[in-house]
N, C-alpha and C positions, 0 to 999 in steps of 0.2 A: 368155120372162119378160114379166111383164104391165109396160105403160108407168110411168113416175117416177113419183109421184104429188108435186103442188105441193107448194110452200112452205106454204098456202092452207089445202089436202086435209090435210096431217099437223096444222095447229095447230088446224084443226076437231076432227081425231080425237083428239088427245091432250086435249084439256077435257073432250071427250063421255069420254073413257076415267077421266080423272083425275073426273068426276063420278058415273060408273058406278061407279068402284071404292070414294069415299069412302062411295056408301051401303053398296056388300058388304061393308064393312069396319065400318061401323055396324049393321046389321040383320044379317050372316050372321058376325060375325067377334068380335060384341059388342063392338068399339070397339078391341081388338086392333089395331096394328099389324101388315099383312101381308109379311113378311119378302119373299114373291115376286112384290113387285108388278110389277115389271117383265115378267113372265114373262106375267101380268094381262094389263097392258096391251097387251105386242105383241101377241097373239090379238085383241081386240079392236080395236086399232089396223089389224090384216092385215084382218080380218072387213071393215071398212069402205071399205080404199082397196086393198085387193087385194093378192095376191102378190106384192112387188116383191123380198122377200127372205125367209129363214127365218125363222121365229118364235126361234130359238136366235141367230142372228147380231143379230136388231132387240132382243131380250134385252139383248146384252152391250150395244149399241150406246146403249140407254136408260140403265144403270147409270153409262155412262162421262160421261152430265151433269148438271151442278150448274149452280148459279148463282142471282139473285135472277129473273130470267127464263128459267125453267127450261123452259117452253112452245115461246117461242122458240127458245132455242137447243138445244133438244134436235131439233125440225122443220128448223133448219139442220144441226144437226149428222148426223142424219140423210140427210139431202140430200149433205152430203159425202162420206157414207160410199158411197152407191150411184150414184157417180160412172158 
């Protein structure tokens, strides 16, 4: 299994994803809300900092966070998960 990747490495890739994806959702989706973003972004997310988990497991794993810092703590919540 490929190394952790930082605290650092996921909040970098989650902006680049959450900005990749607001334009597909603009330009390829016409403005549409994409019910499977999640599914988005882990691909995206792995493409960048590597294999550390499945795209199905970093899937649920994005789903399961909220909040007004959702950046943050979905790259901590992350982190806790692949303990």
């Amino acid at each position: 299994m490929p190394s952790k990747p930082t605290q650092q490495h996921l909040v970098e890739a989650l902006k680049s994803a959450a900005k990749a994806h607001h334009e597909y959702e603009k330009n390829y989706l016409n403005g549409v809300r994409d019910e499977q973003w999640a599914g988005w972004y882990s691909a995206f997310i792995l493409g960048r900092t590597g294999d550390f988990t499945t795209p199905t497991q970093l899937t649920r794993w994005l789903e399961e966070v909220s909040g007004n810092e959702w950046v943050k703590d979905a790259a901590i919540h992350i982190l806790t998960k692949i303990k």
